[in-house]
Legacy VTK file of the C-alpha trace (Angstrom):
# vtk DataFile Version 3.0
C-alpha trace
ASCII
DATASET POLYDATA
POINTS 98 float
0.000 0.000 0.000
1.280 3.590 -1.188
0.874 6.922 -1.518
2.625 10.379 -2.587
1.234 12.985 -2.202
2.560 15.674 -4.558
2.593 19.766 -4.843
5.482 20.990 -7.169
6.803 24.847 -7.391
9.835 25.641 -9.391
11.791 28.976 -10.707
14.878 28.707 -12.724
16.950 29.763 -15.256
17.615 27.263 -17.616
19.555 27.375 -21.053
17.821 26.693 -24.635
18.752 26.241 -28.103
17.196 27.440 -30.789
15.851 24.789 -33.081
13.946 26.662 -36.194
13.519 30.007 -37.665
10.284 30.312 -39.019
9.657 32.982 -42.553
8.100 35.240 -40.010
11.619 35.594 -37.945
10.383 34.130 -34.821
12.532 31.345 -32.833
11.731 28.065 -32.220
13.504 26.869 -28.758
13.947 23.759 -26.652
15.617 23.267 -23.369
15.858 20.318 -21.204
17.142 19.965 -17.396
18.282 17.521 -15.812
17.584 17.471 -11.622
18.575 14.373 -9.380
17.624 14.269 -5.727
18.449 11.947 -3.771
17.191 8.543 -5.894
14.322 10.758 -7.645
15.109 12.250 -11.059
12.584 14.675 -13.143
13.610 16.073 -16.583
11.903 19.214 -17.518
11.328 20.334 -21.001
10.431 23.625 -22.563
9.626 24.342 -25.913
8.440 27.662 -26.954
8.060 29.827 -29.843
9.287 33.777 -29.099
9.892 36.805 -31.649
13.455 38.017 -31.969
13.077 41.360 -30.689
12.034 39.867 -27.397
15.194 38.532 -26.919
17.203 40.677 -24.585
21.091 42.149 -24.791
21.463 39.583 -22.011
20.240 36.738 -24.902
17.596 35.668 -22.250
13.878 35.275 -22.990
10.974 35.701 -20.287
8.542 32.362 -20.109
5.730 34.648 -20.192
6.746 35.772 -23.972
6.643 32.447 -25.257
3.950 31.448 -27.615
3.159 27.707 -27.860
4.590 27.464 -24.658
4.471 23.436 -23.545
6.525 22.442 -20.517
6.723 18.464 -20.024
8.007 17.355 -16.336
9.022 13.347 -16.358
9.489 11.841 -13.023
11.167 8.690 -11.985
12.904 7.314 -8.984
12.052 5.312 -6.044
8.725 6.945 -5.161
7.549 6.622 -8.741
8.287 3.022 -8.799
6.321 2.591 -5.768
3.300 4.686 -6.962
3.099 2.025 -9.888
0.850 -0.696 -9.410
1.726 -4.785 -10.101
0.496 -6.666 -13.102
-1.200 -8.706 -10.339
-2.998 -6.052 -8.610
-4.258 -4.617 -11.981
-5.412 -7.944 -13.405
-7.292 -8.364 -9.587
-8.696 -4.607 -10.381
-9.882 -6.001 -13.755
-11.581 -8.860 -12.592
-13.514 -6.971 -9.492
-13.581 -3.172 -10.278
-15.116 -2.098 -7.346
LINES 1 99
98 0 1 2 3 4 5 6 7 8 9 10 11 12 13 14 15 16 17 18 19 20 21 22 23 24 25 26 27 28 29 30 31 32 33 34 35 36 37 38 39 40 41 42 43 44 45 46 47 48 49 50 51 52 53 54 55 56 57 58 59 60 61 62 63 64 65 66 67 68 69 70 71 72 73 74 75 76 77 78 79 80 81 82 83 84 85 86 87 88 89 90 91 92 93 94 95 96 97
């Protein structure tokens, strides 16, 4: 028996690459991160679409001027494992849903 309970907050900087052009000038970018604690491990990814001109001297970008904006978050680790149920238990589940 199991079970996380979950409430996730982040800010960071992280680093992208831009990955198109379209005609209109506007930059197609993609960044992935990378966090391990402890034996849990989540890999964010950001893709975004964001004019040039919005693009500072500093070559950063604000989250909030990204069109298209999709931002994936894939856990795995120890807890994750555990939050998965057996073949058995599902096939039991199956057989008497309630």
């Amino acid at each position: 028996k199991g079970k996380i309970d979950r409430k996730d907050s982040f800010t960071m900087r992280i680093t992208a690459a831009v990955i198109d052009v379209k005609p209109n000038g506007n930059l197609v970018i993609e960044a992935r991160k990378k966090i391990k604690i402890d034996e849990e491990e989540q890999v964010i990814t950001l893709t975004g679409v964001c004019r040039s001109e919005d693009v500072t001297a500093q070559n950063t970008v604000l989250s909030t001027q990204l069109a298209d904006l999709e931002l994936r978050a894939e856990h795995d680790g120890a807890a994750r494992d555990a939050e998965r149920r057996g073949w058995i238990k599902r096939l039991v589940d199956a057989l008497r849903p309630i």
